[in-house]
C-alpha positions as CSV (number, residue, x, y, z in Angstrom):
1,X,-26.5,-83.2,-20.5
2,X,-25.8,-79.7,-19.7
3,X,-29.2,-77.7,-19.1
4,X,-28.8,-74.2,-18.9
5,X,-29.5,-72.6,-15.5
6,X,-32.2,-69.2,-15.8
7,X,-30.8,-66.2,-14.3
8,X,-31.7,-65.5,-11.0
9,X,-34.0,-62.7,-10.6
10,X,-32.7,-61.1,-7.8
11,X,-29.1,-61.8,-8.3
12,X,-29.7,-59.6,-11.3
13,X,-31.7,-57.2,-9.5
14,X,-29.2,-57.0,-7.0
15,X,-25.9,-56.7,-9.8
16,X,-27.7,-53.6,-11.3
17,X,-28.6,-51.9,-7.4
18,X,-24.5,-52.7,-6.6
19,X,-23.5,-50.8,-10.0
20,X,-25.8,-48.1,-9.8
21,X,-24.7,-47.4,-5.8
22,X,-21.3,-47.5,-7.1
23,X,-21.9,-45.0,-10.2
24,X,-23.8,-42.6,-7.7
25,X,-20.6,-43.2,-5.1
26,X,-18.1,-42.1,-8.0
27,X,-20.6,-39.3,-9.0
28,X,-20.7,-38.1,-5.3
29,X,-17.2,-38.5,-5.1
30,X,-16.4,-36.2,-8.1
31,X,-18.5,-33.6,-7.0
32,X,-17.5,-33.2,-4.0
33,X,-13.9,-32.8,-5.0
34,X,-15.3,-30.3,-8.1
35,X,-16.6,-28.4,-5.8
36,X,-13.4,-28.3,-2.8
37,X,-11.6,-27.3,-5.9
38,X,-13.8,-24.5,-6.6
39,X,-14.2,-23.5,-3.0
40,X,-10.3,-23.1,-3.0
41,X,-10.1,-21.6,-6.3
42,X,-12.6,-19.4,-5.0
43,X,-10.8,-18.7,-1.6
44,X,-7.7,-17.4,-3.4
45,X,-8.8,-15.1,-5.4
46,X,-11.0,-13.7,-2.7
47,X,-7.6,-13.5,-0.2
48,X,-5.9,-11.6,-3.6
49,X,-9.1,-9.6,-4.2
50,X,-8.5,-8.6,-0.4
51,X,-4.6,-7.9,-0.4
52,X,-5.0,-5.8,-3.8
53,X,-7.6,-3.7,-2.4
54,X,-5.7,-3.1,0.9
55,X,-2.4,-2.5,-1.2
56,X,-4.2,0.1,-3.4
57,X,-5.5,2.0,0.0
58,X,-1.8,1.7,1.2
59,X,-0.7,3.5,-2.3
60,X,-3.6,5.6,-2.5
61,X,-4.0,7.2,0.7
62,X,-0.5,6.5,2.7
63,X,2.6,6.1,0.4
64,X,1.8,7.5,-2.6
65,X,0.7,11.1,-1.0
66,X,3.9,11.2,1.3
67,X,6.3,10.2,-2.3
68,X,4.9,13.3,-3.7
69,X,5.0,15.4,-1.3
70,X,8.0,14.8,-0.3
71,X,9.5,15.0,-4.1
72,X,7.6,18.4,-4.1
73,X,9.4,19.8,-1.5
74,X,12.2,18.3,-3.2
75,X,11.7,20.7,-5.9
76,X,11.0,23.8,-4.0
77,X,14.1,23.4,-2.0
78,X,16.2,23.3,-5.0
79,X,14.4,26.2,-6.7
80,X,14.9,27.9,-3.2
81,X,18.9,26.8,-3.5
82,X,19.0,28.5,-6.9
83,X,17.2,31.9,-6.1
84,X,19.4,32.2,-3.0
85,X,22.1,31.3,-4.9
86,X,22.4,34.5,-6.7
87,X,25.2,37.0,-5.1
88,X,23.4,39.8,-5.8
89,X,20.3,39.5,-3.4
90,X,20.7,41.5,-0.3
91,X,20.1,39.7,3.1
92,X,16.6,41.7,3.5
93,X,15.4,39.8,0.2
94,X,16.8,36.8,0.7
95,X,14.4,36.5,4.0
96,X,11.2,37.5,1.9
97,X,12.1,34.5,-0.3
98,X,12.9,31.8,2.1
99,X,9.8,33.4,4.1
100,X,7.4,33.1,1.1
101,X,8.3,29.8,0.3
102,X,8.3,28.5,3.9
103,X,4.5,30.2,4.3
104,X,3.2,29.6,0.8
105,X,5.0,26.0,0.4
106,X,6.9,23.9,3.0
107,X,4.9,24.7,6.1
108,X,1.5,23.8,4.3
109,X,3.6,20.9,2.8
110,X,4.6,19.3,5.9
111,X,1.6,20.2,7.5
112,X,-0.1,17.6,4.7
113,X,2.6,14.9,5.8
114,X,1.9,15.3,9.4
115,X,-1.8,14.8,8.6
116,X,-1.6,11.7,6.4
117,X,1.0,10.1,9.7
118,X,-1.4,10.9,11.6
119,X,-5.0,9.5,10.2
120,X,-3.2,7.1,7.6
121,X,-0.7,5.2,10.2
122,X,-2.4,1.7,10.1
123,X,-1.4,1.3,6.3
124,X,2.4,1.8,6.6
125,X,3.5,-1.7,5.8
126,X,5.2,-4.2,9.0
127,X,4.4,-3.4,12.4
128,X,7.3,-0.9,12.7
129,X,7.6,2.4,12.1
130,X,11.0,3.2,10.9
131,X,13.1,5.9,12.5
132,X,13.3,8.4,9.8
133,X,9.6,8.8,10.4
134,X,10.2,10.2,13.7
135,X,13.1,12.1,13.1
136,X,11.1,13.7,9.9
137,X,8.6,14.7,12.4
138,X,11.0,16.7,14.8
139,X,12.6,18.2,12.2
140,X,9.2,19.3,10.4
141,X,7.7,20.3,13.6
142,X,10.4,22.5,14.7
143,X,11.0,24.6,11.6
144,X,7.3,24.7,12.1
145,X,7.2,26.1,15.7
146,X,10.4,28.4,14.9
147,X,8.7,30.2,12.4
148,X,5.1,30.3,13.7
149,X,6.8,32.2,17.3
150,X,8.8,34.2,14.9
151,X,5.8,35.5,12.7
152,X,3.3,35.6,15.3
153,X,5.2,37.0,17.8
154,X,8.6,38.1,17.3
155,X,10.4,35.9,18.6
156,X,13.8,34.7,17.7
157,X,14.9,31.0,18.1
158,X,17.5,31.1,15.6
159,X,19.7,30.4,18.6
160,X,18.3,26.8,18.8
161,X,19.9,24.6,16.3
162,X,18.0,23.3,13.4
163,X,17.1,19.8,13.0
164,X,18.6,18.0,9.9
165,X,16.0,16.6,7.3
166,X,16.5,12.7,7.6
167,X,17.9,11.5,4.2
168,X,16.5,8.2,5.0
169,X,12.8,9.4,5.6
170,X,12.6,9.1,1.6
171,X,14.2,5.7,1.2
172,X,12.0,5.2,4.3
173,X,8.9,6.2,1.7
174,X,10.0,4.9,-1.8
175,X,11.2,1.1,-0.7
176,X,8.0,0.5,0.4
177,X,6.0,1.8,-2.3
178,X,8.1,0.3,-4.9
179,X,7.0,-3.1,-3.2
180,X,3.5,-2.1,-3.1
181,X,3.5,-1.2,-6.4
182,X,5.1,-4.8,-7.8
183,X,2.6,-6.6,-5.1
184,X,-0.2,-4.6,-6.2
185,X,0.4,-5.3,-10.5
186,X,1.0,-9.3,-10.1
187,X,-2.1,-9.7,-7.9
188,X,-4.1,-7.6,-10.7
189,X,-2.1,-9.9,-13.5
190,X,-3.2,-12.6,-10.9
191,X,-6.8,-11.8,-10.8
192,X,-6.8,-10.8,-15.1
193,X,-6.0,-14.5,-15.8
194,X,-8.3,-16.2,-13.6
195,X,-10.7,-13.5,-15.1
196,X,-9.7,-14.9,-18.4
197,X,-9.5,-18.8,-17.6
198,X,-12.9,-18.3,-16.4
199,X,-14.3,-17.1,-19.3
């Protein structure tokens, strides 16, 4: 005959302690990896929070400025081609225009490049500065100098050849800030959908 053995108390006791160690393992387990997930989640859109924010100072305060500055002197040097381009202007008025536009436009012009390369340096994107940059600089500077000795004082350096604006200063300007611009809109797109997932 077959009696049927009672359960052991403490075998019992001891089944239900194993399971619920192991259900609070898993649960701790979970958890944890919930929250590495999050904390890397969170560390990526904290890192494109930070790049977006420096890339809008680099196109707020660095490339953006210099763009338009230099498409306004764009702009005044063809409007300055055109009104010296008429055949009937004597030499004497012909001066008083490239004069007024020189006082009233580039020189102040330039003068707002210079400052922004000078305070604004740290955001130009890389570690080098490119060439036109210094070869814009010359060339701004001298016209600069020539005509400051020339209206302050009388002096004539026309003798002293001109230096060349550098084509290559507004590739120089526009490459970047066309990268910028693209970098800047996918890490907004970036930080709009994790916005949205989230909700």
């Amino acid at each position: 005959m077959h009696m049927l053995s009672t359960p052991n108390p403490a075998t019992a006791v001891s089944t239900l302690l194993n399971a619920s160690v192991v259900a609070a393992l898993v649960t701790g387990i979970l958890t944890a990896a919930g929250w590495l997930v999050s904390k890397r989640a969170q560390a990526k859109r904290d890192q494109a929070e930070f790049r977006r924010a420096h890339i809008q100072k680099q196109i707020e305060e660095f490339y953006g400025p210099v763009y338009s500055l230099v498409w306004q002197l764009f702009a005044i040097n063809e409007l300055k081609e055109e009104m010296l381009s008429n055949q009937n202007l004597n030499q004497a008025t012909r001066a008083r225009i490239d004069d007024y536009l020189a006082t009233k436009y580039f020189l102040p012009m330039h003068g707002q490049v210079r400052n922004i390369l000078e305070t604004k340096l740290y955001l130009v994107e890389g570690t080098n500065m490119p060439d036109s940059v210094f070869a814009y600089l010359k060339s701004a500077m001298q016209e600069t100098v020539q005509r400051e000795l020339w209206s302050s004082s009388g002096i004539d350096t026309s003798f002293v050849e001109g230096i060349p604006w550098p084509p290559q200063f507004y590739d120089d300007i526009e490459g970047p800030l066309k990268k910028l611009m693209a970098e800047y809109e996918a890490d907004v797109q970036l930080l709009r959908g994790e916005g949205a997932a989230g909700q």
